[in-house]
N, C-alpha and C positions, 0 to 999 in steps of 0.2 A: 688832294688828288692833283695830281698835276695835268693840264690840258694837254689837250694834243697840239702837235705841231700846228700852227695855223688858223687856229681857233681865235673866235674873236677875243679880247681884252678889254675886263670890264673896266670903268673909271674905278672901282674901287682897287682892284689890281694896280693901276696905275699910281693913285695915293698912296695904296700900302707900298709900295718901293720909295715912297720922300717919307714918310713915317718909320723907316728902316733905316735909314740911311742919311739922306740928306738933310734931315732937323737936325741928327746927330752929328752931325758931322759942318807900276810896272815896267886880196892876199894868195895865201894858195890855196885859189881854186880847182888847179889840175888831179889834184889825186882823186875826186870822183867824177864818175862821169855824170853831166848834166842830165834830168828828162825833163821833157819839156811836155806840158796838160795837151792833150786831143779831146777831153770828154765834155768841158762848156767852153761859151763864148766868155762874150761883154767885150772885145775890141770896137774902139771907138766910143763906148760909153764911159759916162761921165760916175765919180763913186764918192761918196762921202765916209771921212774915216774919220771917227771922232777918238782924238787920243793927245799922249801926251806932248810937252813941248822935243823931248829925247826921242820919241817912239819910230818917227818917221823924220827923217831929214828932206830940207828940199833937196836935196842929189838924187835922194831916194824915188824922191815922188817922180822926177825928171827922168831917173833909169826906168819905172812902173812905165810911161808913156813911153818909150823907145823899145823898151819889153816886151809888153806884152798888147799895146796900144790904148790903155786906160788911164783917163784921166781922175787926176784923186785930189780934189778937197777937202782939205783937213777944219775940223772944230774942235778948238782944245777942250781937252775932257773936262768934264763936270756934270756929277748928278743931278743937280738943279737942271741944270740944259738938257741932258737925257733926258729925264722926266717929260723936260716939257718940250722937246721934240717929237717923243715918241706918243704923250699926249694930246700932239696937235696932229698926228695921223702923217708926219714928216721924220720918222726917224733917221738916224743915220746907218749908214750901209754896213758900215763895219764896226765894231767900238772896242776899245782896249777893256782888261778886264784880268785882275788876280785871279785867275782860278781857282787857289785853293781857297778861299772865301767868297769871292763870286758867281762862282757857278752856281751852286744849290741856289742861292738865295735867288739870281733874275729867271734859272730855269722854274722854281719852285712858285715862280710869278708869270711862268705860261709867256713871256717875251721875247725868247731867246728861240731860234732857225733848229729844230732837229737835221745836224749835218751829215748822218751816217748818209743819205742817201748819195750825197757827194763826194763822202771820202771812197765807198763802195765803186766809182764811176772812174775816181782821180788814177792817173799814171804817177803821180807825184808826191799826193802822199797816203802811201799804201798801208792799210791798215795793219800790216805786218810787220811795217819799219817802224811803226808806232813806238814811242820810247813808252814804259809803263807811268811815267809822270805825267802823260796827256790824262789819263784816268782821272786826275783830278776834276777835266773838264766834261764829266759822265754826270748823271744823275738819274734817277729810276722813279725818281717821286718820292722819293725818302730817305735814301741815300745815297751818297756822293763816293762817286767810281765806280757807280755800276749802271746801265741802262745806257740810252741816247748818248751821243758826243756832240756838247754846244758848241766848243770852242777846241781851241790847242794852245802850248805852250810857247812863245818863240825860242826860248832856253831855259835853263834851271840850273837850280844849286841844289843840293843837302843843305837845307841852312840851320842846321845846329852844328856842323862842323864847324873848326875854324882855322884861320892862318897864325901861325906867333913870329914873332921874330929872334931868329937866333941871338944877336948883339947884345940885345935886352937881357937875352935870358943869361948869356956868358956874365954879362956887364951886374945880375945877381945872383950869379953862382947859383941858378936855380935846373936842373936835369932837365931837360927836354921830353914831351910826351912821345912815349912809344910812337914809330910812326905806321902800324896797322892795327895795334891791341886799345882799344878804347879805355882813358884815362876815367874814374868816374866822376860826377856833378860834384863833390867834395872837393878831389882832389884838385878839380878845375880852380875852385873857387879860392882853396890853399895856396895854389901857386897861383894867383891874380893878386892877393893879399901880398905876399913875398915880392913880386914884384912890381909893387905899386911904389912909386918914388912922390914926395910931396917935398916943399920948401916953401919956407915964411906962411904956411898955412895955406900953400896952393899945389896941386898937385899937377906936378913935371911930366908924370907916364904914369899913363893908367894902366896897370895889371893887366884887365881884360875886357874887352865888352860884352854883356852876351843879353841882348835884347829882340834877335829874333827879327822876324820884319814888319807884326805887329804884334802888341801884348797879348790880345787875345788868341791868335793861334799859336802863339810860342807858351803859353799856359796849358795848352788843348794839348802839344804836342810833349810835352815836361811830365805832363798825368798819364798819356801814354806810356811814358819812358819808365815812368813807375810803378808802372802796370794797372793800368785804370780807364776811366775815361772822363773826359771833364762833364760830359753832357750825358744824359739819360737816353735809353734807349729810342728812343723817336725825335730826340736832338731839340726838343722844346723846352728844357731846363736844364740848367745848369748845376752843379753840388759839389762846392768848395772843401766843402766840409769831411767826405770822403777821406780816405787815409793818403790815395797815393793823389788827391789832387790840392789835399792839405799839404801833403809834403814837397807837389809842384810849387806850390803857389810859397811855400815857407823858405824853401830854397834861395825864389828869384827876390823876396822883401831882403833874404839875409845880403845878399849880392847888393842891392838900392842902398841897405842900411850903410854896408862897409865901406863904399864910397871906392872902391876898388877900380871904378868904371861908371861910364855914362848912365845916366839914367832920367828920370824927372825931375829930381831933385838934384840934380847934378848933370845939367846939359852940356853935352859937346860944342864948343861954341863953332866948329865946325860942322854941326848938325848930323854928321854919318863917317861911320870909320875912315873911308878912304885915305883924306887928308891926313887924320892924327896919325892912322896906320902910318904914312909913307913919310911923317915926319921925324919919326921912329920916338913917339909919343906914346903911344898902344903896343903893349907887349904880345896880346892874342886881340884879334877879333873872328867876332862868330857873324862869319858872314859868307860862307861859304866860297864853292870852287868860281863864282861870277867874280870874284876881286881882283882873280888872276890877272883880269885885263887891264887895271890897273896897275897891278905888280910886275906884269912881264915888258913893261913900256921903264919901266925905271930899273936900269941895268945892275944901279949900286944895291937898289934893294931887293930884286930879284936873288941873285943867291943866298939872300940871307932868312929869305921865306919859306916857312914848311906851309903844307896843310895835315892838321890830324883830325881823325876820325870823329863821330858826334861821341860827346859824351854817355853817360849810363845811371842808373841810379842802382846799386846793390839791392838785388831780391825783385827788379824790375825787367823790363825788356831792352833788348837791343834794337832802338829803333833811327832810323835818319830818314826824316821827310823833307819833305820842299815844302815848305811856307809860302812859297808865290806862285812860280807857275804861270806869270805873266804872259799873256798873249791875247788875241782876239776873238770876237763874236759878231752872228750877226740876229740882229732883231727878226723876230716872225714876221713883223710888218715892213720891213724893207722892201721898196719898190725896185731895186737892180741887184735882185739876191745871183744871178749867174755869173755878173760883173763882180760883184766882190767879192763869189772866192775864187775867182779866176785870181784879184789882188792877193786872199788868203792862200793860193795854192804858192804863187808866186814868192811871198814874203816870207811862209814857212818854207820853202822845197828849194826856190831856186837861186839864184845868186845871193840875194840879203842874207838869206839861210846861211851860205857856205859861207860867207864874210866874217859871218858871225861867230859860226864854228874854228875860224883860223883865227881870232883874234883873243880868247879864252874867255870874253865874255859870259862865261856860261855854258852849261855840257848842252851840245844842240838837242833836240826833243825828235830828232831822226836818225836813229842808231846807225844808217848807213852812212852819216856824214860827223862818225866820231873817229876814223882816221885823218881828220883834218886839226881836230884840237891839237895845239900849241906843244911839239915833244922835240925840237930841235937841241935845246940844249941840256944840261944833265938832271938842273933842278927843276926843269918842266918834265923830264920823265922822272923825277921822284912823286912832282903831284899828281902826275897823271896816274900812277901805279897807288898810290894812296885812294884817291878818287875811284879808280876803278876798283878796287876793294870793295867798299864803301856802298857800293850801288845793289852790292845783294843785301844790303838789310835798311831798302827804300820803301816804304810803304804809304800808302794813300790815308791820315789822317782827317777823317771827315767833319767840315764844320758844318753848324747849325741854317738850315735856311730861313728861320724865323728872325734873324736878323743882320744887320752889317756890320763887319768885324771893326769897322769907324763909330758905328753906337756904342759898340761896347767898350770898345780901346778908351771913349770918352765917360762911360760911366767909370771903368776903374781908375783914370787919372785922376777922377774927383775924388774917390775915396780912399784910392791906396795910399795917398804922400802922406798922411800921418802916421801908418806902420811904418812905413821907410825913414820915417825920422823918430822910431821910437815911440810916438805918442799912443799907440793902438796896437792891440796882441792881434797875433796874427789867426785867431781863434774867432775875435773879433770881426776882421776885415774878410774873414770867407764869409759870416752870416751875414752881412752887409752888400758883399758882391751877390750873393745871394739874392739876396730881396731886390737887390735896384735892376740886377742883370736879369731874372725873372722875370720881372715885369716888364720890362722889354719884352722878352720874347713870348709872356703872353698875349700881350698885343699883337705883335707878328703873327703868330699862328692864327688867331682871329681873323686878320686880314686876309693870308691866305685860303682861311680855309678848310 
């Protein structure tokens, strides 16, 4: 059962979040017009945002105080230090957070500000402009996209979409994907294969990447596509073994095996697409419409950049979700809750917001400021037309709150690299994710609850 807004938090609620998680272990401004919050204070108060080293720039914190008058101290993120922040009755005001893994699990642990009462109030961000990928940051007590709203998104992608490069693809005669009809998970994997280039035993350009933004929801989200679900009806266990989450999970080992693309056994020594992409190294990567911002900054590789559509599995659904969802929260125990979302009305709604939206960073999470995304020249209205396609078949795939998608990402790095190298059938490595991922989340639900 999940608490009410406000209610006290027992220690054990507090341990079960480091038992989840942390042992185991986001221009032109003129085309809209500005509004600016009348419905709370916090001018002149002081806010704590605990977040990434990217999340908040000092410019940023410096326009916040000139803004809107609030001064913002930052603590880079870390569950260790949440934990024991928020266990010494000092949390911090604001805190970054994946929503689409996030959410259930700190709301389902009764710590997280039920916000409706403040977006209902906000001039700024109106429930109506609501982009449907805030949903992620909903929860009911059971499941995720429906009830309360903890948090919001600052931007999002589709990330099972991805970008390819033309040059690559000319350079092996390989046809380019449709660019609105969805290529399926096969023939992704065919043409990644084809044009994967290797020499002296080292591989020049990888095919494709397609890793998702962490293994466990891009597993969640691949069993969907297959028409399935990875997790039981009450999201307390998980079952590999299933047909369409056998066939998720047989897919992403066959992609690891072939060496096609980054992986565990095959790391990016650049650690994330961006680079390899814009080296013209990476023939596709699955990293959705957020890359654009580093594609439309490089003029040479810009037109040479598509985005197509998520992929499909034949006999499954047609689905494209967001796997991140990145944005912020604030703790139930926060002593300057009007002050920080005076910061949250700010960051999502008003300048940062629009900044953000003009730079393609990512499609904004406030539908009235997506005539700002990036359409000036021809191959930004090819992805914006692509993209905008794409956004009717978005749906809110819901993860587990019994655990952290970082326990789990870490129990299958231990046990999947002997499929990926052949050593174990993949028959094998579902009964095994099974058992070790299980017991996780039987602990989890215990602690909850």
């Amino acid at each position: 059962m999940r608490p009410h807004a406000g209610a006290a938090v027992s220690r054990r609620r507090f341990l079960s979040l480091s038992a989840g998680g942390a042992v185991a272990g986001a221009a032109a401004l003129s085309g809209c017009a500005m509004r600016v919050s009348s419905a709370v204070g916090g001018s002149g108060e002081t806010v704590t945002v605990m977040a990434k080293a990217d999340d908040i720039s000092p410019e940023l914190i410096k326009q916040a105080q000139k803004d809107i008058g609030v001064k913002i101290n930052t603590v880079l993120y870390s569950t260790s230090k949440l934990i024991a922040m928020m266990t010494n009755g000092n949390p911090p005001d604001l805190v970054r957070g994946v929503g689409a893994v996030d959410a259930p699990y700190y709301a389902a642990r009764g710590v997280m500000e039920d916000l409706d009462p403040y977006f209902a109030k906000s001039s700024v961000l109106r429930p109506a402009d609501l982009d449907p990928v805030n949903d992620l940051w909903r929860y009911d007590g059971r499941t995720q996209g429906k009830g309360p709203r903890y948090g919001m998104a600052k931007d999002f992608s589709q990330d099972s979409m991805f970008w390819y490069n033309t040059a690559l693809f000319d350079q092996a005669d390989v046809d380019y994907p449709p660019e609105l009809d969805p290529v399926t998970y096969e023939e992704w994997l065919d043409k990644a294969k084809r044009l994967t280039r290797r020499k002296n035993g080292q591989t020049t350009v990888f095919g494709g990447s397609y890793n998702g933004v962490l293994t466990p929801s891009l597993l969640a989200s691949l069993t969907v596509a297959a028409g399935g679900n990875l997790f039981t009806d009450d999201y307390s266990r998980v079952d590999f073994t299933t047909p369409e989450a056998r066939k998720a999970l047989g897919w992403y080992i066959d992609y690891c095996r072939t060496k096609v693309g980054p992986s565990i056994i095959q790391p990016d020594p650049n650690t994330w697409d961006g680079p390899t992409f814009q080296a013209n190294r990476l023939a596709m990567s699955n990293s959705g419409y957020w890359l654009g911002g580093l594609i439309n900054a490089d003029k040479k590789l810009a037109p040479l950049s598509r985005l197509a559509p998520a992929p499909y599995f034949e006999g499954g659904r047609r689905v494209s979700p967001c796997q991140a969802g990145t944005g912020f929260w604030i703790p139930s125990k926060s002593h300057h809750k009007d002050a920080a979302w005076r910061v949250f009305e700010w960051f999502f709604g008003e300048a940062p917001a629009k900044e953000r939206a003009s730079g393609g960073w990512g499609i904004p999470t406030l539908e009235s400021l997506r005539p700002l995304m990036p359409a000036q020249e021809d191959y930004q209205k090819r992805v914006l037309a692509v993209q905008e396609a794409e956004l009717r078949h978005y749906s809110v795939i819901a993860f587990t709150p019994y655990a952290t998608a970082d326990s789990l990402l870490a129990l299958f790095n231990q046990i999947a690299p002997a499929a990926m190298n052949g050593d174990m059938s993949v028959d094998t490595l579902a009964g095994r994710l099974n058992s070790a991922m299980n017991d996780q989340l039987k602990r989890g639900k215990g602690q909850v609850g």
